[in-house]
C-alpha positions as CSV (number, residue, x, y, z in Angstrom):
1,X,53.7,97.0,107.2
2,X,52.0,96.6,110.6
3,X,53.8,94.5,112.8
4,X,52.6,93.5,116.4
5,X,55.8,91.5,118.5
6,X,55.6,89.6,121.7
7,X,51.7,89.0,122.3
8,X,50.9,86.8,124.6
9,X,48.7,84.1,124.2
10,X,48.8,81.8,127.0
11,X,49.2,82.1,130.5
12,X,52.9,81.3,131.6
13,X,53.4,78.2,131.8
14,X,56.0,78.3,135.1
15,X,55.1,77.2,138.7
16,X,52.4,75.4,138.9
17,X,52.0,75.1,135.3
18,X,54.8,74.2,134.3
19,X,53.7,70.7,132.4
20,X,50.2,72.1,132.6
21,X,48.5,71.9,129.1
22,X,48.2,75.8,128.1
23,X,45.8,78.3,129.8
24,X,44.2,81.7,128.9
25,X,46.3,84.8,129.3
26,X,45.4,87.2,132.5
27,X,43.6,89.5,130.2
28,X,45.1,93.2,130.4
29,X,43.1,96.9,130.2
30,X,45.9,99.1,129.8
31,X,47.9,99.3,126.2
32,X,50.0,96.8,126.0
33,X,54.0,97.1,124.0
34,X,53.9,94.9,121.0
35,X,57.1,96.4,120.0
36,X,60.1,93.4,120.8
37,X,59.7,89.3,120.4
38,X,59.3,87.8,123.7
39,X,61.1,84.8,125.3
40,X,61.6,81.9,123.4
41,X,61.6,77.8,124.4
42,X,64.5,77.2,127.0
43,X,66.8,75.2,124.3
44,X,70.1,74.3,123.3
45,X,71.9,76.5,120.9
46,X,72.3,74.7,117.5
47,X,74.8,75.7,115.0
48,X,71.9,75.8,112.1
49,X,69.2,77.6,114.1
50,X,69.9,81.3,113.9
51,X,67.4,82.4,116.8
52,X,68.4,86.4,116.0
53,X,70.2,89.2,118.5
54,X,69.6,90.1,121.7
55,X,67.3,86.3,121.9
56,X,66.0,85.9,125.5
57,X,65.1,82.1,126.9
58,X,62.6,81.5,129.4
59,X,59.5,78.6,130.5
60,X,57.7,82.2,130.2
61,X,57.6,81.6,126.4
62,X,53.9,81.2,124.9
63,X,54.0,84.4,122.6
64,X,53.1,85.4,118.8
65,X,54.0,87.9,116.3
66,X,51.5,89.5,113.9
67,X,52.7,90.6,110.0
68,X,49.9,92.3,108.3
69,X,49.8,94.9,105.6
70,X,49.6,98.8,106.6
71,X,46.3,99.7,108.0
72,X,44.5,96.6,107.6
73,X,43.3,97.2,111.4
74,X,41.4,99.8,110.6
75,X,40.4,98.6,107.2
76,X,37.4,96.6,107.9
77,X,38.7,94.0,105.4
78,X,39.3,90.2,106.5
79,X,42.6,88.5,105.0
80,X,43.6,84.7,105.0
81,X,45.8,84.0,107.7
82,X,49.1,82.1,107.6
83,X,49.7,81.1,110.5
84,X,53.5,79.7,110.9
85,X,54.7,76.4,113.5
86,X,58.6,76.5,113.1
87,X,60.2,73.4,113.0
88,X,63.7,72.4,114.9
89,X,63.1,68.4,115.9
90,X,61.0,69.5,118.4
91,X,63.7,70.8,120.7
92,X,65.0,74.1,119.2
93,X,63.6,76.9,117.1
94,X,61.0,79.7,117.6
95,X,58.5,81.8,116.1
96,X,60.7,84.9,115.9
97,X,63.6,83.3,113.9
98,X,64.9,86.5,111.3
99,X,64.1,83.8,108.6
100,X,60.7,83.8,109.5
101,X,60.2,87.0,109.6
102,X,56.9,87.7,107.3
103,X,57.5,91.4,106.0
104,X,58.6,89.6,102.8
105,X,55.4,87.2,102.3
106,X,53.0,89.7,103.3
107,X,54.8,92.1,100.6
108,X,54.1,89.6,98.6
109,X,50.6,88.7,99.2
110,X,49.9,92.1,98.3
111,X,51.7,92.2,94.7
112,X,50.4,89.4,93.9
113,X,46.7,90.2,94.4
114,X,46.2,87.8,97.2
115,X,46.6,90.3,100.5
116,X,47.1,87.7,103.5
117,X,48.5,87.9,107.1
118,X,51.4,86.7,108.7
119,X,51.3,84.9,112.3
120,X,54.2,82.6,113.7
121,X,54.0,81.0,117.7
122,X,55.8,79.7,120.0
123,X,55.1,76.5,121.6
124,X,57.0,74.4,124.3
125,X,59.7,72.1,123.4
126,X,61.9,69.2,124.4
127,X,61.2,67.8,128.2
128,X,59.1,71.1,128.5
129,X,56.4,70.4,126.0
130,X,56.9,66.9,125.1
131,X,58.0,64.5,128.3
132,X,55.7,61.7,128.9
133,X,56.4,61.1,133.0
134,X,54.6,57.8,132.9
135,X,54.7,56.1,135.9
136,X,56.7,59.0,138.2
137,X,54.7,59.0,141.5
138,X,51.6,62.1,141.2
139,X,52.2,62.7,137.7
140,X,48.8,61.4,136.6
141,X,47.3,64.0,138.7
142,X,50.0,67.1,138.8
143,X,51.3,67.2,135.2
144,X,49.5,66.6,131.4
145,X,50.7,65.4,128.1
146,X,51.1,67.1,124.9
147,X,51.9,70.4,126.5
148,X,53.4,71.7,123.2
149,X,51.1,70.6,121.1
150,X,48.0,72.1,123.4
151,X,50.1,75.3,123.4
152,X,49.7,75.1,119.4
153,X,45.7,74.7,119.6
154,X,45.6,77.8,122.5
155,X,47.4,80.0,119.5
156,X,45.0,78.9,117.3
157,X,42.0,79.7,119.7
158,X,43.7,83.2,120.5
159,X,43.9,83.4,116.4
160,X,40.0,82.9,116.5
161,X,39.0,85.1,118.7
162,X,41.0,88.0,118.4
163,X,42.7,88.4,114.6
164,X,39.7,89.9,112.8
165,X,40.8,92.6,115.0
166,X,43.8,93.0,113.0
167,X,42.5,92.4,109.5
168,X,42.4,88.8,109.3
169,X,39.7,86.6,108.4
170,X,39.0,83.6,111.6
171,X,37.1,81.7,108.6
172,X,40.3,81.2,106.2
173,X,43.3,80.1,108.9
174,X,45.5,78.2,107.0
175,X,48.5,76.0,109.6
176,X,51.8,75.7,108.0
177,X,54.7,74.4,109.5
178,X,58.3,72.3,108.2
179,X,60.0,69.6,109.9
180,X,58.4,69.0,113.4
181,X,56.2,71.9,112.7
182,X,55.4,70.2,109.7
183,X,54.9,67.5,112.3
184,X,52.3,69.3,114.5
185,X,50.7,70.4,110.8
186,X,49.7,66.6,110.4
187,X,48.9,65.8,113.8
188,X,46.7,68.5,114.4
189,X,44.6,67.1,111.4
190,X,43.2,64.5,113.8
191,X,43.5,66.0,117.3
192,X,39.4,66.6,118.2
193,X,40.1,69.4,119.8
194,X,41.7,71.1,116.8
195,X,38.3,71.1,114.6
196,X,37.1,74.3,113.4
197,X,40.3,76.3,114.1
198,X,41.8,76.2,110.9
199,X,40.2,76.3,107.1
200,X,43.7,74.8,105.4
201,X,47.0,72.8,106.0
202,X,50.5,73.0,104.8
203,X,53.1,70.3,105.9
204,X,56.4,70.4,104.3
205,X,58.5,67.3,105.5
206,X,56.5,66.5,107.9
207,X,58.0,63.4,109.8
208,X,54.8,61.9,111.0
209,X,55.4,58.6,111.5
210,X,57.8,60.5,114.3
211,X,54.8,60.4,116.9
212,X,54.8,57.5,120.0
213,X,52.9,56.1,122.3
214,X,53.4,56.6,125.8
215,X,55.4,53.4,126.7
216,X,58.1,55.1,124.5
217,X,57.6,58.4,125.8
218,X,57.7,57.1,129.4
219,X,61.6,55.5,128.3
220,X,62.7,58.5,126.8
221,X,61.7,60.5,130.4
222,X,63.5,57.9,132.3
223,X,66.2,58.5,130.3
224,X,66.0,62.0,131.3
225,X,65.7,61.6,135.2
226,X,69.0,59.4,134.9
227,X,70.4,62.3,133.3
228,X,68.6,64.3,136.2
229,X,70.2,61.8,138.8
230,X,66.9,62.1,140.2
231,X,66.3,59.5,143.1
232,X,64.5,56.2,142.7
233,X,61.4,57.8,145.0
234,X,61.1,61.1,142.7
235,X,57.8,62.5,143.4
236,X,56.3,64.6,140.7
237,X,56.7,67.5,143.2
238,X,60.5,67.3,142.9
239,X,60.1,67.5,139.5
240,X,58.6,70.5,139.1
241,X,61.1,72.3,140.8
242,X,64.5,71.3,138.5
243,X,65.9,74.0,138.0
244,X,65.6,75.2,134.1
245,X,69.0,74.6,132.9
246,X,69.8,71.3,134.5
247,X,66.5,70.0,132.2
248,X,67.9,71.5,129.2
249,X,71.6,70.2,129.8
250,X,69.9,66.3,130.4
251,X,67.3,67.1,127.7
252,X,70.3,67.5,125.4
253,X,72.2,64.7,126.2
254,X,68.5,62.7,126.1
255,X,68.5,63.9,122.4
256,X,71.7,62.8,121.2
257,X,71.3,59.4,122.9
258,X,68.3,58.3,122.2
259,X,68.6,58.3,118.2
260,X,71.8,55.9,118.7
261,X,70.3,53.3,121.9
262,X,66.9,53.4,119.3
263,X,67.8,54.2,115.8
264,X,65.0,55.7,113.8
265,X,63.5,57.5,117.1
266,X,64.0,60.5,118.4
267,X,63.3,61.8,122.0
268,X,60.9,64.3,122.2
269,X,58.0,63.9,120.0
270,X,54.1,64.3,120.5
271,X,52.3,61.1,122.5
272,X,49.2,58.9,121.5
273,X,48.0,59.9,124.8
274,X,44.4,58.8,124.4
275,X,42.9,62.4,124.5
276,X,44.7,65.0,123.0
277,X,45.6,62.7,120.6
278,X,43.7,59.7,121.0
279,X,45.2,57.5,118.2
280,X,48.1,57.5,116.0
281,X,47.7,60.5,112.9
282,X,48.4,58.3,110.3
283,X,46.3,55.6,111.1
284,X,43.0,58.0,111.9
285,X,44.0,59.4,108.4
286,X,44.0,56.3,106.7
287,X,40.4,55.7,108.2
288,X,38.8,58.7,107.5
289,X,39.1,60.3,110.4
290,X,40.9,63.6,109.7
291,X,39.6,67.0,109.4
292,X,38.4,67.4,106.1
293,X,40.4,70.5,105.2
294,X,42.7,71.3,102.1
295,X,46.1,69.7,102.8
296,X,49.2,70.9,100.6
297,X,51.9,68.7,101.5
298,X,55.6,67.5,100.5
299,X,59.0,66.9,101.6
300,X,62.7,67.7,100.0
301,X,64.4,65.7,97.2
302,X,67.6,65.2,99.3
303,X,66.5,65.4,102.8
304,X,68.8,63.8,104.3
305,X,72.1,64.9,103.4
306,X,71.7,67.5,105.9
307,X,72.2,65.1,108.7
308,X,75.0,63.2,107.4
309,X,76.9,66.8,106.5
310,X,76.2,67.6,110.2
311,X,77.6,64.3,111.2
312,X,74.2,64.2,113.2
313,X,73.0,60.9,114.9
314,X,69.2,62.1,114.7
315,X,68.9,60.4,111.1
316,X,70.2,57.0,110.3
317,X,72.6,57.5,107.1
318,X,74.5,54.6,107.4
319,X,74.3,51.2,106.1
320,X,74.8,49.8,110.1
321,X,72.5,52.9,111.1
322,X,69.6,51.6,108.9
323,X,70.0,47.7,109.7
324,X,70.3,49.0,113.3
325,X,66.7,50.7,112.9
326,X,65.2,47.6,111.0
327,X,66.6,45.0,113.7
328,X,64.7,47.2,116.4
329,X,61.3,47.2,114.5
330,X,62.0,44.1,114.2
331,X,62.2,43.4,118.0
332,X,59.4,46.1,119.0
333,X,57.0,45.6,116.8
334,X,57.7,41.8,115.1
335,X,54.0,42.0,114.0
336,X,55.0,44.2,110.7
337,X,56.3,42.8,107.7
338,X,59.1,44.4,106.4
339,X,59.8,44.7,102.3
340,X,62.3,42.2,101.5
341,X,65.5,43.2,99.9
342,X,64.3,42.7,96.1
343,X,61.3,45.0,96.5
344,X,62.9,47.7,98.3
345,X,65.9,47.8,95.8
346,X,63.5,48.2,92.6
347,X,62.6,51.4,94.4
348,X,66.6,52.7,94.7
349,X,67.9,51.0,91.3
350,X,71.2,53.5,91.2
351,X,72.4,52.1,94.0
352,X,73.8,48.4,95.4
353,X,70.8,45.8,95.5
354,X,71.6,44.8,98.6
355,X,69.7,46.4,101.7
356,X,71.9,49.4,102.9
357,X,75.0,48.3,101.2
358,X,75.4,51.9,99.7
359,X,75.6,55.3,101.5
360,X,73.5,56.2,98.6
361,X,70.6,53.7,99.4
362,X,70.6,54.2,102.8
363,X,70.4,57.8,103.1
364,X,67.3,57.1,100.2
365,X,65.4,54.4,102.5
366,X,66.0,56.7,105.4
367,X,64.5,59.5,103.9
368,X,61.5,57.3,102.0
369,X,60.6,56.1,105.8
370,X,60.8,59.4,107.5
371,X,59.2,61.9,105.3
372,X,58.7,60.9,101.5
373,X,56.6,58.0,102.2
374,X,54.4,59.2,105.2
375,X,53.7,62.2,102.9
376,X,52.6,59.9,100.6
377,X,50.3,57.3,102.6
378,X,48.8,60.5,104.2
379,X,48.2,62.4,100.3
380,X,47.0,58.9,99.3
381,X,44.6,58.6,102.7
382,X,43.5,61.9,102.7
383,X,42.7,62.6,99.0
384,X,39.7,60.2,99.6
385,X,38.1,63.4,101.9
386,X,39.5,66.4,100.6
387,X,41.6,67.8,97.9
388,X,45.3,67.4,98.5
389,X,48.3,68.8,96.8
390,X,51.7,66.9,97.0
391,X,55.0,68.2,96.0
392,X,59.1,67.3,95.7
393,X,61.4,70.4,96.2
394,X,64.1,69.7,93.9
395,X,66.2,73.0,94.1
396,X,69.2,73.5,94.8
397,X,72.0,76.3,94.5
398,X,75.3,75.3,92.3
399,X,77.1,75.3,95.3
400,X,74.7,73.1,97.5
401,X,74.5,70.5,94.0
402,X,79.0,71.0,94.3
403,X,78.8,70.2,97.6
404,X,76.6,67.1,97.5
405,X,74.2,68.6,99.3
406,X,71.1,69.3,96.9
407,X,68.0,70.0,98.1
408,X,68.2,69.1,101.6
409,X,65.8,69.5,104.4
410,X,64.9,72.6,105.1
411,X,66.4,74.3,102.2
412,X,62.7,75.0,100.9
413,X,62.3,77.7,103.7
414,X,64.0,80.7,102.4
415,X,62.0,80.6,99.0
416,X,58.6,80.2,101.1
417,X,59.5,83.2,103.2
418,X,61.2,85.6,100.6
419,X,64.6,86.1,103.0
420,X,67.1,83.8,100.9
421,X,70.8,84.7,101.5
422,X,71.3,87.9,101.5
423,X,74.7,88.6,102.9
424,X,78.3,88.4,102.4
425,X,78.6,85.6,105.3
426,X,76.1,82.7,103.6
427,X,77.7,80.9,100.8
428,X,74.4,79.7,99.3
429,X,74.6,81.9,96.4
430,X,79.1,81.7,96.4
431,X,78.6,79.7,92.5
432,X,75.9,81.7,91.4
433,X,71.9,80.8,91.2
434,X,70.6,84.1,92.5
435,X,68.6,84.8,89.6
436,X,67.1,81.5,89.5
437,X,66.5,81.6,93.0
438,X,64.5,84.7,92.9
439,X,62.2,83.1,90.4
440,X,61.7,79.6,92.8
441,X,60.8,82.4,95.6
442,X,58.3,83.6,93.4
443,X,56.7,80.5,91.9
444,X,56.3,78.9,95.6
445,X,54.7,82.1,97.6
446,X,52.4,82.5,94.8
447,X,51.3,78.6,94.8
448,X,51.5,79.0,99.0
449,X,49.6,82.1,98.9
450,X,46.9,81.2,96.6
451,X,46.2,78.3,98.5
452,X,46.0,80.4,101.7
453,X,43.5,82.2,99.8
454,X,41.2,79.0,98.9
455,X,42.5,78.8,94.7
456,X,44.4,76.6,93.0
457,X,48.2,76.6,93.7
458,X,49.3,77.8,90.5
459,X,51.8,80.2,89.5
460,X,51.2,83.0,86.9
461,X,55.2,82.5,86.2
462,X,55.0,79.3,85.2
463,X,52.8,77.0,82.9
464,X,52.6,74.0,85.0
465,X,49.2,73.2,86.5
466,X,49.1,72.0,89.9
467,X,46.5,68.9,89.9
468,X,45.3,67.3,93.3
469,X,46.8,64.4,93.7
470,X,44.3,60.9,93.0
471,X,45.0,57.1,94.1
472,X,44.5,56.8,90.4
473,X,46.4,59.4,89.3
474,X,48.8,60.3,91.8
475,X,49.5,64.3,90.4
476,X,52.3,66.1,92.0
477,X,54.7,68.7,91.6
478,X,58.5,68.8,91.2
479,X,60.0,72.4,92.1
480,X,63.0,73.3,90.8
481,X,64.4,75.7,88.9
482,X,61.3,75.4,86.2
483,X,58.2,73.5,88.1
484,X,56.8,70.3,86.2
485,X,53.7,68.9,86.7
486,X,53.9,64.8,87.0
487,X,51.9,61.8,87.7
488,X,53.1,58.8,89.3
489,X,56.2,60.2,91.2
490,X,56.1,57.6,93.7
491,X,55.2,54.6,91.7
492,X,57.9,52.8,92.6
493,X,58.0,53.4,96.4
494,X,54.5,52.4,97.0
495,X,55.1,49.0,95.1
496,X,58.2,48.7,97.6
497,X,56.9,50.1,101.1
498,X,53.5,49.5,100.2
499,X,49.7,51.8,100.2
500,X,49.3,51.1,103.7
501,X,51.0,53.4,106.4
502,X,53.7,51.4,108.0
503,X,53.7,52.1,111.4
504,X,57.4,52.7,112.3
505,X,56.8,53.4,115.5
């Protein structure tokens, strides 16, 4: 395995770029160490976000890491490309994570017959890559929007340009990314500026509804310079130079707050801006307006559970949580017509009838709203333009199933990768499962790998075709511990939230 660390592919963003959208790197003439991970994302440390040893945090953070199989440098031969966005709610994570390490995929790729390569990126996060400064005096001429996602589209670029050098084919990019990578996944389908870099997409839980305008943004970053205690008259100037850790400590407290003042929101999200991202993903998907690449895409069974194990504000799980959220659409945005209580409980009959009356039905709508349903209005949208593939991971451990946890978000991760628990300190495996596990790990980096490499998704382990999904027949796949093919998973949620994207924002 060759494995290049730390390459940079932007210019640092500090100084004077610091809310710049990304630059090129200072090009260098001398050989260059590729050896160790460079800085990741100033962030806060979270409990479920294993960054690895020795981490180092700084603004100085636009890096990538190349996995590719041994000598393909020199080889002459051009490989798909995977290249990875790491999720974390837009605030946390990075491209070096041990989890996504890609010795164990590219291992894979090779086995199987379908040799690929590796990339993951860093990109800025929180009030680095995704405050909105509105209306703070000089900002409209001294800082941009969308600095993490245009730090996404200068890897991509630098993936263009420079990775048939090592092996990989610039014609077959594929973009995957979970959670708010997933995120970026389905917003870069409709960014202008994104067309041509990438052949393929793959979102898994992709919360795209979870993208704002810039009123919203602009609250949110007023939130933040109250948490500053920046002055009434702060200049854009001023701005600039906060020190690092004070905008991490208020960019924190920003995050937990802003989920409970404005349920169903979070703080730091990619902005409708009108030129990155000139309109809303969703609705340019819906009228035809996406790249027309391959899309595989899908969310967790039980997505939410994580949230309300982690006694986490950032996903409504409660009864008064989701009635909160509904009473501010309501107020926002009166022009949408929400479900009524009938239709919405046909769609969650093991539960109470009555809107949110159950933990059980409001964990379900909370998770239909933010990642099963735009998943499905976007498979539903897109399908019309290119062939889509939509999936439900249903696996879970015995221990995660005990636990009432199931197949929560994110759980998927460690089966796409190939580095499940492997040590005597994660319980995941405490009641058993291993051997089952080992074949899920299998199944999904075949299905993930072939469609890397422009096939079907299928497995050679197991018998269930993967069909695109139609509007008339609506194909997906359930992954568990044997994968069935079925049609019309989501009969029942479209007759209660409706074809048409719902614009939650």
């Amino acid at each position: 395995m060759d494995v290049w660390r730390g390459v940079p592919f932007a210019a640092p963003p500090v100084g004077d770029l610091r809310w710049r959208r990304a630059r090129d790197p200072q090009p260098w003439t001398e050989p260059r160490e590729a050896t160790a991970f460079g800085h990741v994302c100033p962030q806060p440390a979270m409990p479920v976000i294993d960054l690895g040893p020795g981490t180092s945090q700084s603004e100085d953070c636009l890096y990538l890491n190349i996995w590719s199989p041994a000598g393909a440098a020199q080889s002459g031969a051009r490989r798909p490309v995977l290249v990875w966005i790491h999720g974390g709610a837009y605030i946390c994570g990075s491209g070096s994570q041990p989890l996504y390490d890609g010795t164990a995929l590219v291992r894979t790729s090779a086995e199987e017959g379908l040799p690929a390569m590796v990339v993951t990126i860093n990109y800025r996060m929180g009030a680095f890559g995704f405050a909105e400064w509105g209306d703070l005096p000089g900002a409209d001429r001294e800082f941009d929007s969308n600095c993490g996602i245009s730090d996404v589209l200068q890897a991509l670029r630098w993936v263009q340009a420079n990775i048939e050098r090592f092996g990989g084919d610039p014609d077959q990019v594929t973009v995957f990314g979970e959670s708010a990578g997933g995120g970026i996944v389905t917003t870069l389908l409709t960014v202008p500026a994104a067309k041509g870099l990438f052949a393929r997409a793959i979102a898994q839980s992709s919360p795209a509804t979870s993208i704002y305008d810039r009123e919203r943004g602009g609250r949110h970053s007023g939130m933040l310079l109250t948490e500053l205690g920046a002055p009434a008259d702060a200049t854009a100037e001023a701005v600039r130079r906060l020190p690092t850790q004070a905008l991490i400590s208020a960019g924190t407290r920003v995050f937990n707050q802003v989920p409970i003042t404005y349920p169903g929101t979070i703080a730091f999200t990619p902005a409708v801006d009108g030129d990155l991202v000139p309109r809303d993903p969703l609705s340019a998907i819906r009228d035809g307006e996406a790249h027309d690449v391959p899309l595989l895409i899908g969310t967790n069974r039980d997505e939410t559970s994580l949230f309300k194990w982690m006694k986490a504000p950032l996903m409504p799980v409660t009864q008064e949580q989701v009635d909160a959220m509904f009473e501010l659409i309501a107020q926002e945005q009166p022009e949408i017509a929400i479900p009524a209580d009938e239709a919405v409980a046909d769609a969650y009959p093991a539960t109470t009838r009555s809107l949110g009356k159950s933990s059980a039905k409001s964990m379900g709508i909370s998770r239909d709203l933010a990642f099963r349903m735009p998943a499905v209005w976007i498979a539903e949208a897109h399908s019309r333009r290119a062939p889509v593939y939509l999936y439900r991971y249903d696996w879970a451990t015995p221990l995660f199933r005990v636990l009432g946890v199931g197949a929560t978000h994110a759980t998927e991760l460690p089966y796409v990768w190939g580095n499940p628990a492997s040590t005597k300190l994660d319980i995941s495996y405490r009641l058993g499962g291993r051997r089952t596990g080992a074949k899920v790990q299998r199944r999904m980096q075949q299905r993930w790998l072939g469609f890397a490499a422009g096939r079907d998704p299928d497995s050679a382990e197991s018998p269930a075709r993967w069909r695109p999904y139609t509007t008339d027949d609506q194909h997906s796949l359930l992954i568990g511990a044997d994968d069935t093919a079925v049609t019309e998973l989501d009969r029942n949620l479209l007759r209660a939230w409706g074809a048409e994207v719902l614009s939650f924002r």
